[in-house]
PAKE-932367 format. One record per residue (C-alpha): x, y, z; residue number from 1. Coordinates in Angstrom, 2 decimals. Layout:
! residues N
{{X Y Z} NUM}
...
***
This chain:
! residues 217
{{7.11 -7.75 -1.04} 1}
{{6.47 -4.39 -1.95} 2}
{{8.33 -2.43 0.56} 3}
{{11.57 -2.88 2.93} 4}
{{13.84 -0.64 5.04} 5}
{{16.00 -0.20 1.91} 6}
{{13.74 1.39 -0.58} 7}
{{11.58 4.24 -0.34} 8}
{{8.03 3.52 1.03} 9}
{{5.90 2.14 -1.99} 10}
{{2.63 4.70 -1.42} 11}
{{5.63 7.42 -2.11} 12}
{{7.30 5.61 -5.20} 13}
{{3.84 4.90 -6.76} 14}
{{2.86 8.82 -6.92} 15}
{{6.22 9.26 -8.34} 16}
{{5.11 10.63 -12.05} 17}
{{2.32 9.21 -11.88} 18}
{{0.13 12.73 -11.35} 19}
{{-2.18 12.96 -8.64} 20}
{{0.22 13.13 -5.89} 21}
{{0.14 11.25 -2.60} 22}
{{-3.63 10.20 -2.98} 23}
{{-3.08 8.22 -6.40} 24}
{{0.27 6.82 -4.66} 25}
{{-1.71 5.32 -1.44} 26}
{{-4.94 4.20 -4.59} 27}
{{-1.77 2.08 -6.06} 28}
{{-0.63 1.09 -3.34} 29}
{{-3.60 -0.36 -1.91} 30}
{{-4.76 -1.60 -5.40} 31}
{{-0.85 -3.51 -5.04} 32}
{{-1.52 -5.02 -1.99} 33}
{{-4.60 -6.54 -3.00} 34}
{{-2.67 -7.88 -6.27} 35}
{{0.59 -9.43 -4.04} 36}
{{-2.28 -11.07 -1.85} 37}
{{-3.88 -12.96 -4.67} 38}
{{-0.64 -14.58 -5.82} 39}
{{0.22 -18.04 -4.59} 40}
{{3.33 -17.61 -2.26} 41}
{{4.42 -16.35 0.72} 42}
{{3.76 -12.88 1.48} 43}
{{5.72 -10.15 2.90} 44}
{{4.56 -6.87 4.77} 45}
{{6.87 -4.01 5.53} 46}
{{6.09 -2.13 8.98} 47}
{{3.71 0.45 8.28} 48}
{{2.54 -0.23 4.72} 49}
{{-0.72 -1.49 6.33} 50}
{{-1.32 1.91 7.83} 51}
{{-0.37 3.07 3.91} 52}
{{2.10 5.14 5.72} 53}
{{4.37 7.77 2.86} 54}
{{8.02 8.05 2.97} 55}
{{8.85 10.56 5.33} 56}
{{10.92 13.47 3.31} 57}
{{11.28 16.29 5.52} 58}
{{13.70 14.87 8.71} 59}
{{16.24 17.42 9.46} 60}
{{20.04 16.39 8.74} 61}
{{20.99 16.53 12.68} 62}
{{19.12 14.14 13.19} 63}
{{19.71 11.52 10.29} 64}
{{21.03 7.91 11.47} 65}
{{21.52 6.10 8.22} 66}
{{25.16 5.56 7.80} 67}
{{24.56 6.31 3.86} 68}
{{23.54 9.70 4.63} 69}
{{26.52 10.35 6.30} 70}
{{28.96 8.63 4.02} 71}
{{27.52 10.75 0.81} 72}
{{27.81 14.13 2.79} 73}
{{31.25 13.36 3.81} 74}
{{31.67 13.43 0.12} 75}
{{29.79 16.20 -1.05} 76}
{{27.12 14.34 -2.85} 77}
{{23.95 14.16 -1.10} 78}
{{22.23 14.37 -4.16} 79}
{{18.09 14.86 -3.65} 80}
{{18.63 17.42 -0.71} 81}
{{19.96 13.89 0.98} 82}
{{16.27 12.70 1.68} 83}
{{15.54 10.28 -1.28} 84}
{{17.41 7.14 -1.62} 85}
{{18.64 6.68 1.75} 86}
{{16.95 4.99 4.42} 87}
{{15.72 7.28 7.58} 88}
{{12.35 7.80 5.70} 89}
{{10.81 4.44 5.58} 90}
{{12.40 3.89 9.60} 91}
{{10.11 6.25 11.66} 92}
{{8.62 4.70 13.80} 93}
{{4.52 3.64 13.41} 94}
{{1.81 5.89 14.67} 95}
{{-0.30 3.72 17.61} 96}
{{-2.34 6.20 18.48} 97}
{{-3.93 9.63 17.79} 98}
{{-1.94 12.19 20.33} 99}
{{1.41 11.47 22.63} 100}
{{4.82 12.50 21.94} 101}
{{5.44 9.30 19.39} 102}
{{2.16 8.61 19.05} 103}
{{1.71 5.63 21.70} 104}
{{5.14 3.95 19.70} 105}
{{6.47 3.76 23.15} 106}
{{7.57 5.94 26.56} 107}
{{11.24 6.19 25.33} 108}
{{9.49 8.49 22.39} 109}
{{10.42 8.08 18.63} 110}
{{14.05 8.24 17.61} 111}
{{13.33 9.82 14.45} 112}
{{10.18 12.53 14.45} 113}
{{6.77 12.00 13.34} 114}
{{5.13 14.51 10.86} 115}
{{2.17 15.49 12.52} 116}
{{-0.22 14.52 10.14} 117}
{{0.04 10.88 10.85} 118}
{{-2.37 11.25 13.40} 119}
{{-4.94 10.45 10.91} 120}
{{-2.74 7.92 9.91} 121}
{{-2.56 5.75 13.21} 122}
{{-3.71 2.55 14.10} 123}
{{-6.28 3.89 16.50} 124}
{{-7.30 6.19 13.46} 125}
{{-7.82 3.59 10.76} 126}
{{-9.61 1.11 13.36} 127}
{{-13.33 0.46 12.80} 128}
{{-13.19 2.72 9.53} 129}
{{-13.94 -0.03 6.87} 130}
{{-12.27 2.23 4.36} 131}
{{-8.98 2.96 5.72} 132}
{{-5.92 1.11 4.64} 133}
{{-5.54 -0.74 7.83} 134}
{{-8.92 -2.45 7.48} 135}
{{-8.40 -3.53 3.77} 136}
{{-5.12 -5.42 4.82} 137}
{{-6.90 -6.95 7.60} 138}
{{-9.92 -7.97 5.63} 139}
{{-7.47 -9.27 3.30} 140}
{{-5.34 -11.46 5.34} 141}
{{-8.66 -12.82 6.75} 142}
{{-9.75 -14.09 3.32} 143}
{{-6.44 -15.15 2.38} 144}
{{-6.70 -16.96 5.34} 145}
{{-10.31 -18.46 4.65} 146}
{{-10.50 -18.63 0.92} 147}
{{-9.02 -22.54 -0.12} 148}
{{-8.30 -21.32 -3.64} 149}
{{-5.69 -18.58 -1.60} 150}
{{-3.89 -20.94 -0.27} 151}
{{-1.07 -23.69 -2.19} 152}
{{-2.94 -24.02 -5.37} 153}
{{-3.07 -22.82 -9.41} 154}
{{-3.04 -19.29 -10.77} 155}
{{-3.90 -18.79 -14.48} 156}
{{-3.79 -15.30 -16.41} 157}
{{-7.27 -14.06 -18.03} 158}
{{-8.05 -12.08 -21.11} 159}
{{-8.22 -8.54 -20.15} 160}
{{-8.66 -4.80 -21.95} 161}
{{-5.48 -2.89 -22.31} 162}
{{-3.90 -1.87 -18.52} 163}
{{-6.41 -4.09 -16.62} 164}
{{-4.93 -7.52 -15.19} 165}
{{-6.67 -10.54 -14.04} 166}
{{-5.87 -13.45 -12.53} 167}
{{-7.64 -16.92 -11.48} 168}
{{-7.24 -18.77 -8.35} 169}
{{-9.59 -21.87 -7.77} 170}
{{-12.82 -19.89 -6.90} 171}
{{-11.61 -16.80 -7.41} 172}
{{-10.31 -13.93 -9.79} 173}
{{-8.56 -10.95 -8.90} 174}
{{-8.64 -8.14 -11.70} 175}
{{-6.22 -4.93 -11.40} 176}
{{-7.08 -2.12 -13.45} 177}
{{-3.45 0.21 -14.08} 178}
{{-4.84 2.97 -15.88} 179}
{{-6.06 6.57 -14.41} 180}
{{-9.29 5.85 -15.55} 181}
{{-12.51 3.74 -14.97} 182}
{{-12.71 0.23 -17.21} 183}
{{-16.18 -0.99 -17.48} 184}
{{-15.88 -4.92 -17.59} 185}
{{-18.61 -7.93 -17.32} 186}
{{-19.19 -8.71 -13.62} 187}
{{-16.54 -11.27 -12.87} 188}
{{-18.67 -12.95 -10.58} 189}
{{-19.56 -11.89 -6.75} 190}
{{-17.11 -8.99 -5.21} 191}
{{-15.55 -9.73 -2.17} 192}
{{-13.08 -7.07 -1.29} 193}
{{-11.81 -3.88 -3.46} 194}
{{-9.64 -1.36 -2.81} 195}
{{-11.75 1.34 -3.95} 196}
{{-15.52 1.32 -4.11} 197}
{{-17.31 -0.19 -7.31} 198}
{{-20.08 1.26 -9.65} 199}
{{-22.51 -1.15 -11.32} 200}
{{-24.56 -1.29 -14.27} 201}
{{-26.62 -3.97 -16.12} 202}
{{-24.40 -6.87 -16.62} 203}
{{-20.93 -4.77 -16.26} 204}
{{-19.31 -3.43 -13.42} 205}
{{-16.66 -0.05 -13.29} 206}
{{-13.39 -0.74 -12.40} 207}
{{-12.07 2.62 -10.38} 208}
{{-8.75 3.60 -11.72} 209}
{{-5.66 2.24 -10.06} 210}
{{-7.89 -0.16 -8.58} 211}
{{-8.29 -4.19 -7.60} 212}
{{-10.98 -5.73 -6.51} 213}
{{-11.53 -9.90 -5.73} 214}
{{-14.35 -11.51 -6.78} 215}
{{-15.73 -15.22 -6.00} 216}
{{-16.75 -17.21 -8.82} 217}
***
């Protein structure tokens, strides 16, 4: 599980330091969902992290509802301008469509506000677009789903470069590159999903940077 309603949003903690901002935090992010998918076990998505939704950072105290908030401004101590750390910003509610006053989350409208830009960021958005968020988790699941060597059987680590991770299921290996840069690497064997889009060359393929890709073998 990479998110919950505890912790802040995991496409926001992965641009944490990491340089790049919010566009290497959802690259991560994505690249980590791929990864959790590949393990055997059960796996656990958070609302929204399909939609690679951010924490939201910007709700205006009157309107906070998470009993911490409240408790650490009672004492004077609401630390990171009393966004980070508590809860409100990983509870607004999803974006359903493009326009509407929550975004089609319902008539009753959202109990915590929107930031406009999730428009883009809505399920009616990310539909049909084979490289939005959305469609990688669903492409996933489907695999996970139809791939035999996803389901209850061995994993075994690989020999990898330096920040690059791979992993074998029967029939399939899932490599994860860390770094902020491309890793060129011998074909693994047919690609069947990545989270970013790969380069080729004779014999080798380029891993993007904070990237995972699954290949059939």
């Amino acid at each position: 599980m990479l998110s919950n309603h505890d912790v802040v949003r995991h496409t926001t903690r992965y641009a944490d330091g990491a340089g790049g901002g919010p566009e290497r935090g959802l690259a991560r992010a994505r690249a980590a969902a791929l990864l959790i998918l590949a393990l055997p076990g059960s796996a656990y998505l958070y609302q929204g992290e399909e939609l690679g939704l951010p924490e939201v950072t910007e709700l205006p105290d009157e309107l906070r509802q998470d009993p911490a908030f409240f408790r650490t401004s009672a004492d004077g101590q609401e630390g990171q301008d009393g966004q980070d750390g508590f809860r409100d910003g990983c509870r607004v509610p999803l974006p359903w469509t493009r326009s509407g006053d929550s975004y089609g989350f319902g008539p009753g409208g959202s109990w915590l506000p929107q930031p406009e830009d999730w428009a883009e960021l809505s399920v009616e958005a990310q539909t049909g677009d084979p490289g939005s968020t959305l469609e990688l988790y669903r492409d996933a699941l489907a695999l996970r789903r139809e791939l035999p060597g996803l389901g209850d059987t061995s994993m075994s680590w690989l020999d990898a470069p330096a920040g690059v991770l791979a992993l074998s299921r029967p029939g399939l290996v899932c490599t994860l590159n860390t770094l902020g840069e491309e890793v060129e690497l011998p074909v693994p064997g047919r690609a069947l999903l990545s989270s970013a889009p790969l380069t080729y060359q004779a014999g080798t393929v380029c891993i993007p940077p904070d990237s995972c890709a699954w290949w059939a073998i």
